[in-house]
C-alpha positions as CSV (number, residue, x, y, z in Angstrom):
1,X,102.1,76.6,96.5
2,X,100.9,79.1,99.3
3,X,97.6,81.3,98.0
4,X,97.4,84.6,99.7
5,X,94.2,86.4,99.6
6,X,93.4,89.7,98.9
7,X,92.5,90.3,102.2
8,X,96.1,89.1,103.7
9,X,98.0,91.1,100.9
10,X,96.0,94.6,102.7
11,X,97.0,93.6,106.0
12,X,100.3,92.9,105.1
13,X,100.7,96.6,102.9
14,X,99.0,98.0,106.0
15,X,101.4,96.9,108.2
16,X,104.5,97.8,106.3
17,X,103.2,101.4,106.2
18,X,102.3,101.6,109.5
19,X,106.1,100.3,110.2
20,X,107.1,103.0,107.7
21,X,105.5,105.5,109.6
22,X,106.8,104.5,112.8
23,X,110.5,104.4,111.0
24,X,109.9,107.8,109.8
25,X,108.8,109.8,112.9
26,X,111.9,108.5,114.8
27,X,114.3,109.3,112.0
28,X,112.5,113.1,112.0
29,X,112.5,113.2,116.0
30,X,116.6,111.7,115.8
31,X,117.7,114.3,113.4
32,X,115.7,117.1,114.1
33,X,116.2,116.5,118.3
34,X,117.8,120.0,119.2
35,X,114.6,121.3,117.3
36,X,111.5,118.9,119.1
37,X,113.0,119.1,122.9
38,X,109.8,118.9,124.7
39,X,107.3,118.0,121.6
40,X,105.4,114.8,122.8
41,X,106.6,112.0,120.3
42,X,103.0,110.7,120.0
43,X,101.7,114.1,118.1
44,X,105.0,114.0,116.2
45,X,104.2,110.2,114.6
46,X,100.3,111.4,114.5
47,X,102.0,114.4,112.6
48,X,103.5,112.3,110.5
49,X,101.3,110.0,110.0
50,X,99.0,112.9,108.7
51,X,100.7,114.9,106.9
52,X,102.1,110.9,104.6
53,X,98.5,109.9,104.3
54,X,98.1,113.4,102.5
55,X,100.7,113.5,100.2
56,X,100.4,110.2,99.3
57,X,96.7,111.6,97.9
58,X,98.8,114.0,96.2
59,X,100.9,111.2,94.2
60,X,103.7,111.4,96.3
61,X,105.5,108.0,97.2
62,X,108.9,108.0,97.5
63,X,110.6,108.1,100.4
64,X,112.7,110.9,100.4
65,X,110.4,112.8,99.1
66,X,107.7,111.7,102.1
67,X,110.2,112.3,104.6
68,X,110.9,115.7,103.5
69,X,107.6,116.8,103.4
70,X,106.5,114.9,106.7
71,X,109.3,116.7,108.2
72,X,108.0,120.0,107.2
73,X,104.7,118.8,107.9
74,X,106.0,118.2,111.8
75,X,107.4,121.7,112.0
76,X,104.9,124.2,110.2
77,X,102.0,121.5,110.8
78,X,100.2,118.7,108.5
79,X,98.3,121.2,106.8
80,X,100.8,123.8,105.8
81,X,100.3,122.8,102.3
82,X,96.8,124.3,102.4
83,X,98.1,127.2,105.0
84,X,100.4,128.5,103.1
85,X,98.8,128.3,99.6
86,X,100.4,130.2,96.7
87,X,100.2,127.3,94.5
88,X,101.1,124.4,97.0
89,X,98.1,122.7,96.4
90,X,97.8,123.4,92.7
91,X,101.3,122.2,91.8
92,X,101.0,118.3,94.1
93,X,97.3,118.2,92.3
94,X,98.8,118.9,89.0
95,X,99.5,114.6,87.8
96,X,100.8,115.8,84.5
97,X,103.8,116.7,86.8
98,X,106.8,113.8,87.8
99,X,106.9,113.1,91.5
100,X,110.4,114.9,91.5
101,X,109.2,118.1,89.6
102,X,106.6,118.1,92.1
103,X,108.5,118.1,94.7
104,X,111.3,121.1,93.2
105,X,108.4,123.0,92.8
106,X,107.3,122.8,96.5
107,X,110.9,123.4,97.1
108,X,110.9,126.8,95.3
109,X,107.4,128.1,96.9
110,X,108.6,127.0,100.2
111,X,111.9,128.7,100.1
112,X,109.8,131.9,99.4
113,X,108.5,131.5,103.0
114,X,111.3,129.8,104.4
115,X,114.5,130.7,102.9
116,X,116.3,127.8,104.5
117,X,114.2,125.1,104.0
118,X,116.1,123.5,100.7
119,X,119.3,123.9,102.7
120,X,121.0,120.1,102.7
């Protein structure tokens, strides 16, 4: 039987997100490419990495949902959530909320400031 510490599980969970991240930013710089021309990919992942390490506070966890948001996070910076206000932060702090409803409510506020952003 192999024993793995406490220690080793962190490193490991570290490392997956970290790869995460990494998979992340160079899916957002491939599909949004037209868009970043000229943006440094370093401040892009950093971006990213931010503005994930922030939502994740928030209860936010799955992908799709990450990605989203890490992509807005790359185009209207990793704070826009506190920027922009009119509820933003008030709906990802409210836990009584699911991750999805969450997330359709960001949708909503979002589309008052950027009418396109729901746009799939």
């Amino acid at each position: 039987m192999i024993i793995i510490s406490n220690d080793q599980l962190k490193a490991f969970d570290e490392l997956k997100f970290k790869q995460r991240i990494h998979n992340m930013s160079h899916d957002i710089q491939k599909d949004f490419a037209d868009w970043l021309k000229g943006r440094n990919p370093e401040e892009i992942h950093e971006t990213v990495l931010q503005t994930v390490e922030t939502m994740r506070a928030y209860g936010i966890r799955q992908g799709q949902h990450l990605y989203l948001l890490a992509s807005w996070g790359v185009f209207y910076g990793s704070d826009f959530v506190q920027r922009l206000g009119d509820g933003l932060v008030e709906i990802l702090n409210d836990f009584n909320l699911e991750e999805s409803e969450k997330i359709n409510r960001v949708k909503e506020r979002l589309d008052m400031f950027f009418p396109s952003s729901s746009d799939e």
